[in-house]
N, C-alpha and C positions, 0 to 999 in steps of 0.2 A: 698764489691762487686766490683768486676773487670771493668764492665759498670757504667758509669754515667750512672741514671736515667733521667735527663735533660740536655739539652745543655745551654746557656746562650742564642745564638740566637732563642731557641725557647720561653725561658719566656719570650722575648721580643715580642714577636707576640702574646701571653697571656695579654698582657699590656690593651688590648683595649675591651677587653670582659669580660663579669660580669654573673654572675650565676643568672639566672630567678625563679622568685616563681609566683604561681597560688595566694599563698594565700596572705594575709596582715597583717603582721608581730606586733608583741608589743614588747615591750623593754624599759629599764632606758637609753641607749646610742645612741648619735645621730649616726647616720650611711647614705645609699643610699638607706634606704627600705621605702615604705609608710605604717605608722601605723594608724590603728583605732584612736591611741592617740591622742587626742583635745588639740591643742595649738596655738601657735602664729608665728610658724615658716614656711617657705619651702614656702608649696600649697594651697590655697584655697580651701575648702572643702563645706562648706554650712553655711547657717543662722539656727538660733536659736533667739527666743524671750526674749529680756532681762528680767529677774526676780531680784528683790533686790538681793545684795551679788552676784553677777558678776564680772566683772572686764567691768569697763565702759570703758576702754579704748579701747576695741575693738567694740565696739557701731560704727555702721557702718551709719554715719549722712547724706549721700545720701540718702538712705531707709528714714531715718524718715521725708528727706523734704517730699519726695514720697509719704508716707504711715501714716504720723503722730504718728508713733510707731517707738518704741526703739527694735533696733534687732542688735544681737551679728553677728560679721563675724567669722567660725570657719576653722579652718585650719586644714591641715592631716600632721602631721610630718612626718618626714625620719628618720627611725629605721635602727639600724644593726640589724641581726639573727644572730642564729649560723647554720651553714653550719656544719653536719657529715658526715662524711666516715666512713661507715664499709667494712674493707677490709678482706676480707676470707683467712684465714692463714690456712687453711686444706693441709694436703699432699696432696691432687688430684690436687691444684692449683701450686704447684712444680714440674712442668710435661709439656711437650706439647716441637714443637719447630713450632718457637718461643716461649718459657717459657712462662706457664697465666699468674705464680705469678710474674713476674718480668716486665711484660707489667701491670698487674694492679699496680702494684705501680708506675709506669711512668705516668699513669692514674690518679692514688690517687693525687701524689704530684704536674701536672698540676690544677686539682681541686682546693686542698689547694692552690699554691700561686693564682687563680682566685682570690679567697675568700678573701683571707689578702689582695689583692692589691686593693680591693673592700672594706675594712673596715667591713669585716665579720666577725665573730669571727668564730674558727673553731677550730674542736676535729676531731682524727684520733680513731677508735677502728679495733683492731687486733680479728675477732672473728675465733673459732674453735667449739667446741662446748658449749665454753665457752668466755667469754670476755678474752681473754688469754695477752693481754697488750693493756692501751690506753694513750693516749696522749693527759694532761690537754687540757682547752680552752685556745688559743695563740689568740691576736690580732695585726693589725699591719704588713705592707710589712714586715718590720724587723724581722718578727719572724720566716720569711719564712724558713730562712738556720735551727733552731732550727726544724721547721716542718719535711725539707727535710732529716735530720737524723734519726728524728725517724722512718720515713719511710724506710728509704733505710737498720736500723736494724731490722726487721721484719722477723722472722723465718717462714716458714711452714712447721705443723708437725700437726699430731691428726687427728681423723676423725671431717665430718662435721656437726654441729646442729644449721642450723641459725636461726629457730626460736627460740630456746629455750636461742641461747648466743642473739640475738636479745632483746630480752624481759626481759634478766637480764643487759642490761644495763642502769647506773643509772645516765646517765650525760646528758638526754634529758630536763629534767625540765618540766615545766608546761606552758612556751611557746611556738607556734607555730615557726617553722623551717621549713631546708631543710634536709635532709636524702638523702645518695648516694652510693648504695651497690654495691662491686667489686664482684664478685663471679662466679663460675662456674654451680652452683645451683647444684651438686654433696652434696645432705643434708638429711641425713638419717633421721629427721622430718620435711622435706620439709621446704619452705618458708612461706607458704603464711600464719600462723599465725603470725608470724613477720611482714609482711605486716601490719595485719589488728591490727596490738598492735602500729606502726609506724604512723598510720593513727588515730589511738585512741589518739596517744601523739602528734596529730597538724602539723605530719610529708609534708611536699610535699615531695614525694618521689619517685626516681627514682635507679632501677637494672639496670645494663651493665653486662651483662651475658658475657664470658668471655668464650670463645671456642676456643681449639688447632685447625690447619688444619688436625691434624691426626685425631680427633674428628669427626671434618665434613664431610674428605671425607677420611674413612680409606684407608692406603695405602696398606694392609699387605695382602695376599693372600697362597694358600695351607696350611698346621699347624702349627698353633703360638700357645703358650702360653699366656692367658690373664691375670695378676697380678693387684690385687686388689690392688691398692698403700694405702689403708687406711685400710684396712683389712687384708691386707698381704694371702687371699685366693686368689686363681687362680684355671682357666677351659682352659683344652685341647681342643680346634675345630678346626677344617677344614673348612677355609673360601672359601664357594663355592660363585655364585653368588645370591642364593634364600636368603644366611644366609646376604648378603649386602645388599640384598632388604628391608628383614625383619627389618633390623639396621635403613636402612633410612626411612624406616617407622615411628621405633620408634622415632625417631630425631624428625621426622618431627610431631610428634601427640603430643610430651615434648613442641616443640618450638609452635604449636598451641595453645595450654592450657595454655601457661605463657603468650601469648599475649592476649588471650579470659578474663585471671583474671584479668592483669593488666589495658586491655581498660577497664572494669566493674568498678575498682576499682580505675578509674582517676591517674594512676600511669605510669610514662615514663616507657616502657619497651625496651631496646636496647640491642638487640646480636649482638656479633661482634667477629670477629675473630683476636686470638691475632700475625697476619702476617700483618695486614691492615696498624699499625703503628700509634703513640699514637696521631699522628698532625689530622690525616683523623678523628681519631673520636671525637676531639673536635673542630676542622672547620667542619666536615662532618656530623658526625651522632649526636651529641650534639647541633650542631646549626638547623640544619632541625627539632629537635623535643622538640628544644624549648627549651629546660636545660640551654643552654647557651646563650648569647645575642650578 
């Protein structure tokens, strides 16, 4: 790619912010996250009544002047997650100017080094309507530059099916995570079962819908040709102003219903237009809703 994706001065302003979960994570690796997991380290969590076969040494002997009972002090560790990216590699997100696809990957690999510089562990998935390339789990700042390659080789080609490459990927495991989908929502079997398979697999999950300005506010007027980039079909019209009306209509009733599912479904939903620039939406629209910290 002829663009850097990142600048150097900007991972350096990514330094001090960390990616937020609703939920409370489990894991074998210490990390920055609070787990359910009962131990001896970090934070203070609660008492528990000693039973034989304890561990006496966390017999909390203030309690028992107080109480003449033996009670355990128990603590909430700090877990890593893994943090994913699925990033929509369809021909519709190879389109727009500014380019989707080349602003969500600037997006994607802000993410990932958050995550590594956070001790998270993280996976990148390329979907189309298939897992079409993914990128083991990496931990570790160090692994960043290994991250930022894979992303910056990512083709887009194919039509879209995010529910159904959603749902055939097999590197979420059986632990509670973070999920983070780049997309245009251009998905000829919609989204929202991949949601609720995302949400089935412990996901906290957040879409950044991902829209050209020609998208938003089309520029084009009298007869265009409209070319289907993933279909390779196309329709003659004549854009008067009823047929712009009608457009922003639709827009506007698409971008209603992804936010009606997503607030129902406890899930970040953030469109953004890919002109805004990749700093505004994670100081701007990631940190006002919370994704980020």
């Amino acid at each position: 790619m002829a663009q850097t994706l990142l600048e150097q001065d900007f991972l350096n302003k990514l330094e001090r912010l960390s990616l937020s979960t609703r939920m409370m994570v489990k894991g074998d690796a210490g990390g920055n996250r609070k787990s359910h997991a009962k131990g001896s380290s970090v934070e203070f969590s609660d008492f528990k009544e000693y039973v034989p076969g304890d561990d006496f040494r966390h017999i909390d002997w203030n309690a028992y002047a107080r109480f003449e009972r033996l009670f355990l002090k128990l603590f909430t560790e700090e877990r890593e997650t893994v943090v994913t990216v699925f990033l929509d590699c369809s021909k519709s997100m190879d389109w727009g100017e500014p380019n989707k696809g080349f602003f969500a990957k600037q997006i994607a690999a802000a993410l990932v080094y958050i995550a590594l510089s956070n001790f998270d562990r993280t996976a990148v998935a390329a979907l189309n309507q298939r897992v079409q390339i993914s990128m083991p789990i990496l931990s570790g700042k160090q692994s960043f530059w290994r991250a930022l390659k894979f992303i910056d080789g990512i083709d887009f080609n194919g039509k879209t099916g995010l529910s159904g490459a959603i749902k055939s990927y097999e590197g979420l495991g059986s632990r509670s995570g973070i999920s983070i989908i780049l997309t245009d929502l251009f998905s000829e079997d919609g989204y929202k079962e991949g949601i609720k398979y995302l949400q089935y697999k412990k996901q906290d999950t957040t879409i950044i819908h991902i829209m050209a300005p020609q998208e938003m506010e089309p520029p084009w007027q009298d007869s265009v040709r409209l070319l289907d980039i993933e279909g390779y079909e196309y329709r003659d019209i004549t854009i008067k102003q009823d047929v712009l009306s009608a457009y922003k209509k639709a827009l506007d009733d698409f971008l209603s219903d992804n936010r009606r599912f997503c607030y129902e479904r406890g899930v970040h939903y953030i469109p953004v237009s890919s002109a805004v620039g990749v700093d505004r939406v994670i100081f701007d629209s990631l940190f006002a809703t919370g994704v980020v910290r």
